[in-house]
N, C-alpha and C positions, 0 to 999 in steps of 0.2 A: 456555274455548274460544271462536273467534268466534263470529259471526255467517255461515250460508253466502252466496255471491252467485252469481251468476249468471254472473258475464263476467269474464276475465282477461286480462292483456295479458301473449303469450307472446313473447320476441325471436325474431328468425328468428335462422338461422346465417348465419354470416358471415366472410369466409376473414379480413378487419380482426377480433381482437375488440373493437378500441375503436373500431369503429363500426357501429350497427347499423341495420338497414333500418327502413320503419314499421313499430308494433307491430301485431301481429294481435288481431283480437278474437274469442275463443274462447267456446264457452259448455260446459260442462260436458258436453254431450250433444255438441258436436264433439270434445271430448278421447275420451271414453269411447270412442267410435263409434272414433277412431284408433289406441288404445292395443289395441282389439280386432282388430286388424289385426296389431298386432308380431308377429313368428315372431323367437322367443329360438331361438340358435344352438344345433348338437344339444349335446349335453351330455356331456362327455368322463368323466363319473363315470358312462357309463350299465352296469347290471349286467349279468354275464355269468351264466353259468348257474350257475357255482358260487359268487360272492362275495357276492349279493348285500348292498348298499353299506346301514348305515341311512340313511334321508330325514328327512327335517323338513322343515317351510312355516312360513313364516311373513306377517301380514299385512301388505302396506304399504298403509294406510287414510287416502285421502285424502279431504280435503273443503276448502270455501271460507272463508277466515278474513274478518276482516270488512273488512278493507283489497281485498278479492276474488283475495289471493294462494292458490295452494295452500300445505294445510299437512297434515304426517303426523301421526300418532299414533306415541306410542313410549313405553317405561314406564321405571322404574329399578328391575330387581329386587330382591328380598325379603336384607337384608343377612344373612337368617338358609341361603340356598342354600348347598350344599354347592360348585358352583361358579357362578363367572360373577357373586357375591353381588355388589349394590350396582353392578353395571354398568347402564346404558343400552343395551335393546333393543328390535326390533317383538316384537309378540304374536306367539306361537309356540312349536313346540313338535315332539317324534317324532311320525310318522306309526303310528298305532292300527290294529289288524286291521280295524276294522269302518266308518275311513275310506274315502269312496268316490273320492275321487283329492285333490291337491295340496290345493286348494280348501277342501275337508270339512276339511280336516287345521289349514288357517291359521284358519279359521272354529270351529273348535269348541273350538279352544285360545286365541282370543281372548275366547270366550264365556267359556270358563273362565277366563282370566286378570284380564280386565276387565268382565265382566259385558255384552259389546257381540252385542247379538241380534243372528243373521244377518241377516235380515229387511229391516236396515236397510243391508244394503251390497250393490251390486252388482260381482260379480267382472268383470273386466275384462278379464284379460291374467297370463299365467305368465310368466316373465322368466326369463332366464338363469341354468344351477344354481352353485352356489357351494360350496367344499369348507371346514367349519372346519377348525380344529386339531386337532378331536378325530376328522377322518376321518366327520365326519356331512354329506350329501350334503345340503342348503338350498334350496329351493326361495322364492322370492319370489313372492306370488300378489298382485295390483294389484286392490286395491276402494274402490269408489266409497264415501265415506257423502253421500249429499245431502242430510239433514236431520241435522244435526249436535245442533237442540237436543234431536232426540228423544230422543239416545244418553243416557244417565244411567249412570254408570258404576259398578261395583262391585266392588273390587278385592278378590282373591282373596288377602289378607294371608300365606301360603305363599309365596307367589311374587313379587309385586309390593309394594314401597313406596309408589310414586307412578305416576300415570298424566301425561303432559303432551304437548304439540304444540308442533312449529318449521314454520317455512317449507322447503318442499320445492325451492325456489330457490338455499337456504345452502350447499348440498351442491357446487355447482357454481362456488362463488367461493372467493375466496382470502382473503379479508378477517379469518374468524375461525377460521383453520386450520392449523395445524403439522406438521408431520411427522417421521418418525424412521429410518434402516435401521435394519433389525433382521436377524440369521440366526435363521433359523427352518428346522429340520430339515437343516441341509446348506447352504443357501440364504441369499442377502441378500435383502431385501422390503423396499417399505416401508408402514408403518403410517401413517393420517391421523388426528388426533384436530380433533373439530369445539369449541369452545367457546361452549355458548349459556346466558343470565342468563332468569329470568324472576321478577322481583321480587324477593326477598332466595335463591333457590333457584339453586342452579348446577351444571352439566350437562357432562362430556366425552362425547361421539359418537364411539366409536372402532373400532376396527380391522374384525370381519366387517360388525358392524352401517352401519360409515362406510361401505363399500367397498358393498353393496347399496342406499345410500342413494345413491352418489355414479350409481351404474350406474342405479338407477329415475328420477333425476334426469336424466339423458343423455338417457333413451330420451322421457321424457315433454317435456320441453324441444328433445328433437332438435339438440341442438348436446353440444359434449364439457365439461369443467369445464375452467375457467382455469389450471390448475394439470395438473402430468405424472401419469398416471396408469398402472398399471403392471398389468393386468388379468389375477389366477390363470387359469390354465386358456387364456391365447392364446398360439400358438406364442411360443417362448423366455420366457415369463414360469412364474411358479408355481412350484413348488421341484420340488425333485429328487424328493422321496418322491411327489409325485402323479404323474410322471412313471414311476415303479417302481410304483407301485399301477397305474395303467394299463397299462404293457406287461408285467405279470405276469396281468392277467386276461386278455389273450392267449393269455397260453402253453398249448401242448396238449403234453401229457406224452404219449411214444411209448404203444401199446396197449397196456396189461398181457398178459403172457405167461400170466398165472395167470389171466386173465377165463373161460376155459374150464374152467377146472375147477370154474366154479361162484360165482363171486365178485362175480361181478356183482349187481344188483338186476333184471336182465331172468331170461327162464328161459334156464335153461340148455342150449347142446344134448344133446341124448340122447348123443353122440359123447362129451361130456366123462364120463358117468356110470364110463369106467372109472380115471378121475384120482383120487388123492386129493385130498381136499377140505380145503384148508388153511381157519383161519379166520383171519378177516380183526381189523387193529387200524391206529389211524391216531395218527400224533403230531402236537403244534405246535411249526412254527420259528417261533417268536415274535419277530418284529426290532422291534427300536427303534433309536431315536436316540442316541448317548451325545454327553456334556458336548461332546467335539472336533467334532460330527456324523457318527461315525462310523457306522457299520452295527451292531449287537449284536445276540446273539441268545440270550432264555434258559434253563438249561440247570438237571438238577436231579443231585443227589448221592441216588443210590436208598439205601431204611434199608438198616442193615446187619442187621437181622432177617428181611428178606425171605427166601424159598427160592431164589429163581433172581435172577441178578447182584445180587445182593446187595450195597454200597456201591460199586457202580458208577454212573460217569455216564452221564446217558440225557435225552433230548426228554420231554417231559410230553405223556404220555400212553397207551393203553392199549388192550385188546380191544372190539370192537364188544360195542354189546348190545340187544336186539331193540328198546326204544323209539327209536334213535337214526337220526334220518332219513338221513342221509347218512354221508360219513367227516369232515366237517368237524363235524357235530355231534358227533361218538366224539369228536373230540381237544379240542374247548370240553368238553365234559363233563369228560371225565378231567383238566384242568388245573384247570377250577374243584374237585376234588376233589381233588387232588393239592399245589396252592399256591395256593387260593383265590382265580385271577384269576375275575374277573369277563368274562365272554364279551360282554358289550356295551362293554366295554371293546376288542375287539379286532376288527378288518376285516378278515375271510378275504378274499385275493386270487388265490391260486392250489390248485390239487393236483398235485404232482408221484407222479413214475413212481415203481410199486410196488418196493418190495424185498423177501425173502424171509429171516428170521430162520432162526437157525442150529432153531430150534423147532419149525420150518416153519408160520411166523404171516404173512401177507402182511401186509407195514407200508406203509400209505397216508402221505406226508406233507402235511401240511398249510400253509401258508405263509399269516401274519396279521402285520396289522401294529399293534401296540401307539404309539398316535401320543401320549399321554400319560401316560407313565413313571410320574410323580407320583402318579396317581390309583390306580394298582398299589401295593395294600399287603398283601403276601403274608402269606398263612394256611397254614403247612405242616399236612398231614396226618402225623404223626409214627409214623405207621405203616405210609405210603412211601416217605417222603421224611426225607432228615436235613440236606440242606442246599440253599438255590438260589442261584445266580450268573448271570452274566452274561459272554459271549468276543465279541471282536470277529471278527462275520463273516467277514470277507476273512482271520483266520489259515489257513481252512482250504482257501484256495489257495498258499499260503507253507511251503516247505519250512525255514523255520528249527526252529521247534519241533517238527518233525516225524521220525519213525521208521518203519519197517515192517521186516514179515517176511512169508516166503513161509508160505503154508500148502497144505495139499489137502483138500479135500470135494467128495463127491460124482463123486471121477473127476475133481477141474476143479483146476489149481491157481490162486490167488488171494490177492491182496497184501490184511493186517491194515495199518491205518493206526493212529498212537498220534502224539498231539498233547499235549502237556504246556504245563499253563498255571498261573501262580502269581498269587496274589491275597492280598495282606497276609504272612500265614504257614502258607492255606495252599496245598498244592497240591493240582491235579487231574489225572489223566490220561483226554483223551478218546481211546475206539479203538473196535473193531468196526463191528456197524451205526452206532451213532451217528455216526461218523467218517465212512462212508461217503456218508449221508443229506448230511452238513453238507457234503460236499466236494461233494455234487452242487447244493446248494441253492446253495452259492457259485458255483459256476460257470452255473447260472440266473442269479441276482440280478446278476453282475458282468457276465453275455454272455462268459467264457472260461474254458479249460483251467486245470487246477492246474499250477505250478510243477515240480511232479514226473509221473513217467510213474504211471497208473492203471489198471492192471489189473480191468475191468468184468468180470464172469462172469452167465451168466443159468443158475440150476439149477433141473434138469430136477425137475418133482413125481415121486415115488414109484408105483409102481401100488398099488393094493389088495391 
């Protein structure tokens, strides 16, 4: 690593890029003092009451090289990770319970990953959030190192290969940069990969990690990069699923009709005490992406030893139970029980309107989004479940595969949906509640009515 300096010559902006005005002479304490100043635009991943989004931070840690350029810190991590192995990125990492904001979070996971004492860095500046791939909300927190030789580094051989530093200038030119579209989720994007040598060691700078480098370069530089840049998260950029993850933590699902009888988590009124008291159970529509970019959503085949629907298809998930904070934690619990997903695998984005099983169970649905499929490697519970698939969302606004009949309960009459769907050899028939739930989730997720006419019924609770 260099030497730190004192003074650097930052270009102004300039509407010519090939020509630029005198350089300015900055010193370290005039950047700092400026960057403390930036207000990063609000943040379109911010949570709502129900979703909350996981976060990360990560460090961009600058200091003086010995030419008196800035230059970052960045690592290659551990070829032994289960993802991300042998990529290039800043320290960083999820935010821990007992982090006290952004800051604590990029600082304590640098400490761990590179052995780099806080002590030694003064934070500067939060930057604009950044959404991965994996649906994990990125925060960029901007710290000083001013004494570059104190740092003595120690790398955390789990995580990190190598620790090294570029010039935080490179991010902004075109000289050793390529690009590529890519579709990702639905969407065309495109990806930058940076290429930097540093003695027989060689480095690609790519995709989240380039994109926060090329943004912390902008903001500190104050002019844009040489090259077209194409910014997630500004109007018309960013793909489609972050746009559907945002205007589904929106959505407010009509009052539950059954909240009176006691269903709620507030008290209830005295008034409801003559209702009966259904209990409550929540599922997950689990969407993902499929290979076309379509919508999918997963779906399981109940064992056929079960007592009640018994090799029927159904939503994964199941009855409340008194440790389970909300109805979003019932349906992460019951899926990781059921097919083994993993619940940090998945970003609750919505809860939609209650429905009422023929059991009289109020079923909460829950709406999450599986952003990478791959890392899904299902565990059946062979004492629920005997098989899981996968249907593309939008059939169950499409009257092709689809059937019903009239029925009557409760006094009310009300249309059975039945959706038939084949996969290899074999088939499924989805109908009842599930059908119901999915026809409503689709016309959520889509913004419209089913193809066919839909008979809704709200029935009435029982007295004692």
């Amino acid at each position: 690593m260099g030497v730190p300096c004192r003074d650097q010559t930052v270009p102004s902006r300039a509407s010519d890029r090939t020509e630029r005005t005198q350089p300015i002479r900055l010193t370290m304490y005039d950047e700092r003092e400026r960057l403390r100043l930036h207000q990063p635009a609000p943040s379109p991943y911010a949570a709502g009451e129900l979703s909350r989004p996981r976060r990360a931070a990560v460090l961009i840690c600058l200091f003086r090289g010995s030419g008196g350029e800035l230059r970052v810190l960045l690592t290659k991590r551990s070829s032994s990770l289960s993802t991300h192995s042998g990529e290039v990125s800043l320290p960083g990492g999820k935010a821990e319970e007992g982090d006290a904001d952004d800051a604590a979070t990029a600082l304590r996971e640098a400490k761990e990953e590179i052995g780099l004492d806080s002590a030694l860095v003064t934070v500067v500046a939060s930057l604009e959030h950044f959404l991965s791939k994996h649906l994990l909300v990125v925060v960029p927190v901007v710290g000083i190192l001013s004494d570059v030789q104190a740092f003595k580094p120690v790398l955390n051989a789990d995580e990190v290969d190598n620790i090294f530093d570029v010039p935080l200038e490179m991010f902004l030119k075109d000289e050793k940069r390529r690009s590529e579209e890519r579709e990702w989720m639905g969407q065309e994007l495109t990806i930058h990969y940076f290429n930097y040598e540093k003695g027989s060691e060689k480095y690609v700078i790519w995709g989240l990690t380039a994109g926060i480098l090329i943004h912390t370069a902008s903001v500190v530089y104050q002019r844009p990069p040489d090259f077209p840049e194409r910014r997630t998260g500004e109007e018309g950029a960013g793909t489609d699923i972050e746009a559907l993850i945002r205007r589904l933590r929106l959505y407010q699902p009509p009052p539950s009709p059954y909240t009176a009888a006691g269903l709620s988590t507030a008290t209830t009124p005295a008034a409801a005490g003559e209702l009966f008291r259904p209990r409550r159970a929540a599922v997950l529509v689990c969407l993902f992406r499929g290979g076309a970019g379509e919508l999918r959503v997963v779906l399981t085949k109940r064992s056929s030893s079960l007592s009640t629907h018994s090799g029927e298809v159904a939503l994964p998930g199941g009855k409340a139970e008194e440790g389970d904070a909300d109805d979003a934690a019932t349906a992460l619990r019951e899926a990781k029980e059921e097919i083994g997903l993993d619940p940090s695998l998945v970003t609750v984005v919505a809860s939609l309107e209650h429905f009422l099983s023929k059991h009289l169970l109020v079923v909460v649905p829950i709406v999450g989004i599986l952003s990478d499929i791959e890392a899904f490697k299902p565990v059946l519970n062979v004492d629920e479940v005997d098989d899981i698939f996968d249907v593309q969302l939008e059939m169950f606004l499409k009257d092709e595969n689809r059937t019903s009949e009239e029925h009557e309960k409760m006094g009310q009459l009300f249309t059975i949906h039945y959706f038939n769907y084949e996969k290899g050899n074999q088939k499924y028939l989805i109908w009842g509640l599930t059908a119901r739930i999915l026809i409503h989730a689709a016309s959520v997720v889509y913004q419209r009515p089913p193809d066919f006419p839909e008979r809704r019924v709200q029935f009435n609770l029982p007295k004692y």
